[in-house]
C-alpha positions as CSV (number, residue, x, y, z in Angstrom):
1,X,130.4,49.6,-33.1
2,X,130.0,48.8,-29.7
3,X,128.5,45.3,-27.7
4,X,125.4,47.0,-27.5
5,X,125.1,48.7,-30.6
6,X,125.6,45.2,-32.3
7,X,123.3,43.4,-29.9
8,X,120.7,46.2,-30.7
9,X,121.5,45.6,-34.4
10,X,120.8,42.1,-34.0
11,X,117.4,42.2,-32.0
12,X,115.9,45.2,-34.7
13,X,117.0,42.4,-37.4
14,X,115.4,40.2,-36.0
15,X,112.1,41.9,-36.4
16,X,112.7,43.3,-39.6
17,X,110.2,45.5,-39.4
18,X,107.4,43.4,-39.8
19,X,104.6,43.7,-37.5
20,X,104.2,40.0,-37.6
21,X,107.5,39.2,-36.5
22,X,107.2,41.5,-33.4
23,X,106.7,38.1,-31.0
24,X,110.1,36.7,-32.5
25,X,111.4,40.0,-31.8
26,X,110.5,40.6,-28.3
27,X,111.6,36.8,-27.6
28,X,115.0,37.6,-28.9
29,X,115.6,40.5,-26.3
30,X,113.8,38.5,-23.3
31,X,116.8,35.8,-24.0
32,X,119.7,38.7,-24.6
33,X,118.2,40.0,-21.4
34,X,118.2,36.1,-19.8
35,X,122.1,36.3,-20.6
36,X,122.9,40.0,-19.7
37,X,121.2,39.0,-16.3
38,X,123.3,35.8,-15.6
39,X,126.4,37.4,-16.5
40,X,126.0,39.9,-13.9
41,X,124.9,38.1,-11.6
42,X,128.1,35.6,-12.6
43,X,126.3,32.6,-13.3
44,X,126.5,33.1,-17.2
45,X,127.7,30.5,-19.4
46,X,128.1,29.6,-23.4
47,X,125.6,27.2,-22.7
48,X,123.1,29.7,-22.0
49,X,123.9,31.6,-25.0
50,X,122.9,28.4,-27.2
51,X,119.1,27.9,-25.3
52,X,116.5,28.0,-27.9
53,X,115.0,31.3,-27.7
54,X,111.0,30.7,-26.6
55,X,108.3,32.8,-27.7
């Protein structure tokens, strides 16, 4: 499986399917996009990695 594969895998199970969960979902890929982001732009750290993830 690949990085993104796994990371996809992760965000849908996040969700789980639940309509009610879609907020928690959608706040979960804003922060994996937060990271993707500062890692290409260099300035990525674990530290980042660890921020609460805000809805």
């Amino acid at each position: 499986m690949t990085a993104l594969a796994s990371t996809a895998a992760q965000l849908v199970a996040t969700g789980r399917g639940d309509p009610e969960r879609v907020g928690e979902g959608q706040a979960a890929l804003a922060h994996q996009v937060r990271c993707n982001s500062a890692a290409l732009d260099g300035t990525y750290t674990s530290t980042l990695e660890k921020e609460p993830v805000s809805q």
